[in-house]
C-alpha positions in Angstrom: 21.8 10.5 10.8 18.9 8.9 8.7 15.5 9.1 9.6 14.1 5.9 12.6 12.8 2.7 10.1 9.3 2.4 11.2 7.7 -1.1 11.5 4.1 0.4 11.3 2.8 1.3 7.9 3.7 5.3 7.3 1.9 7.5 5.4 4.0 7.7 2.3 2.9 3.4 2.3 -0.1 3.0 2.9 -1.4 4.9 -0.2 0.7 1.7 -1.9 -0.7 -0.9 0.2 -4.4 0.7 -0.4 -3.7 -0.2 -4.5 -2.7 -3.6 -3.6 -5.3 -4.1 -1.5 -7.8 -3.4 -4.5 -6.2 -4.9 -7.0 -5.0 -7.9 -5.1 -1.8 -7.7 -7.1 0.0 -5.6 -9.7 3.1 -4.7 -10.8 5.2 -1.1 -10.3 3.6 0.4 -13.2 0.0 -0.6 -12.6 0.5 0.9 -8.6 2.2 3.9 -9.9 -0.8 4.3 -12.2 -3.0 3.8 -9.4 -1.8 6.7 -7.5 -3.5 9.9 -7.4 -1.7 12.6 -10.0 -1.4 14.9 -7.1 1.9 14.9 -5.9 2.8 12.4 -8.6 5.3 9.2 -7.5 7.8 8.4 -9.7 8.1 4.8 -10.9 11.2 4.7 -9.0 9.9 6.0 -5.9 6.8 3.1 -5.8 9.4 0.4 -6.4 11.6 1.9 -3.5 8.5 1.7 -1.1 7.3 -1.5 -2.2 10.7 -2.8 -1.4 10.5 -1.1 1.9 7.2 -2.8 2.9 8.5 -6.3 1.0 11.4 -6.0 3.6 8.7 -4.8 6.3 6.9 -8.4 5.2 3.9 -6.6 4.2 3.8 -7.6 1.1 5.3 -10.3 -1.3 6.9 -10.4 -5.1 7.0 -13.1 -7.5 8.2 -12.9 -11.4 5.1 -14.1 -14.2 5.6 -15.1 -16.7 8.2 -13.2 -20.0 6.0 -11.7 -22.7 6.9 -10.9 -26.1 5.5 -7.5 -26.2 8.3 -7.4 -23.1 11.1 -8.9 -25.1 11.1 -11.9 -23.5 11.6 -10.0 -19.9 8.8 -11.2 -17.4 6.8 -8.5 -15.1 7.4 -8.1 -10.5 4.2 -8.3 -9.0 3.2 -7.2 -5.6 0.5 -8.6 -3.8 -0.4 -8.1 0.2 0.4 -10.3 2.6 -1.8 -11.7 5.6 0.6 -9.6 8.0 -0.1 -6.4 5.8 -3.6 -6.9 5.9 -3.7 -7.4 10.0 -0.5 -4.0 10.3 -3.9 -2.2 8.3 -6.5 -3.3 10.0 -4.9 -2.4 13.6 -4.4 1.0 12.0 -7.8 1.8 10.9 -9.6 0.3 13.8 -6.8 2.8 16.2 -8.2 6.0 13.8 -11.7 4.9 14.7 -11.0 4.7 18.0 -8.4 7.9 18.5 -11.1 9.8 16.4 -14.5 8.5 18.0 -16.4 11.3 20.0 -14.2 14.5 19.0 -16.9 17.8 18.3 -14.8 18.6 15.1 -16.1 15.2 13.4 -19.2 15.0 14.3 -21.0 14.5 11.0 -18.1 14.1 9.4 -18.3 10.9 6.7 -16.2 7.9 8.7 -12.8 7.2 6.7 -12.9 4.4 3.9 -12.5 0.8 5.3 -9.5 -0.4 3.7 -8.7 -4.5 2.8 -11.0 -7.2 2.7 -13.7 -8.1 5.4 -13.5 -4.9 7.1 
């Protein structure tokens, strides 16, 4: 038996969804790149979970244009989509408020807003 598909972003995403976020879009290789070294993803593994969260309609793909330094092959970019943005905001504002007012974080540095306007 496989592990339950989640709906909400996991932890193993939203790493992913954090580059996107930045960059507004980018392809496999530029996320992968993104990543911190430690553990390192493999190529395949980012294209897996961008798939997921394409699938999840968090974010969307489109083909630019070929290149010649590419052969003539054209490049996948990801970018976020509107419902990503709002799955991360409803995430971050529940870790504020599940983590507002415990003694073991107080004076502990608030965690990094993450996508525009927040």
């Amino acid at each position: 038996m496989g592990r339950k598909k989640s709906l909400n972003l996991t932890d193993g995403e939203l790493p992913l969804m954090q580059v996107l976020w930045k960059k507004g879009r980018a392809t496999v290789g530029d996320v992968t790149a993104s990543l911190p070294a430690d553990p390192p993803l493999a190529y395949s593994t980012v294209l897996t979970t961008l798939r997921i969260l394409e699938a999840k309609g968090y974010v969307s793909s489109f083909t630019g244009e070929p290149t010649a330094e590419r052969g003539g092959r054209a490049r996948t970019y990801f970018k976020p989509t509107a419902a990503g943005l709002r799955e991360a905001r409803d995430a971050h504002d529940t870790l504020l408020r599940l983590s507002s007012g415990l003694p073991e974080l107080e004076g502990a540095r608030p965690p990094t807003c993450i996508g525009p306007g927040h």
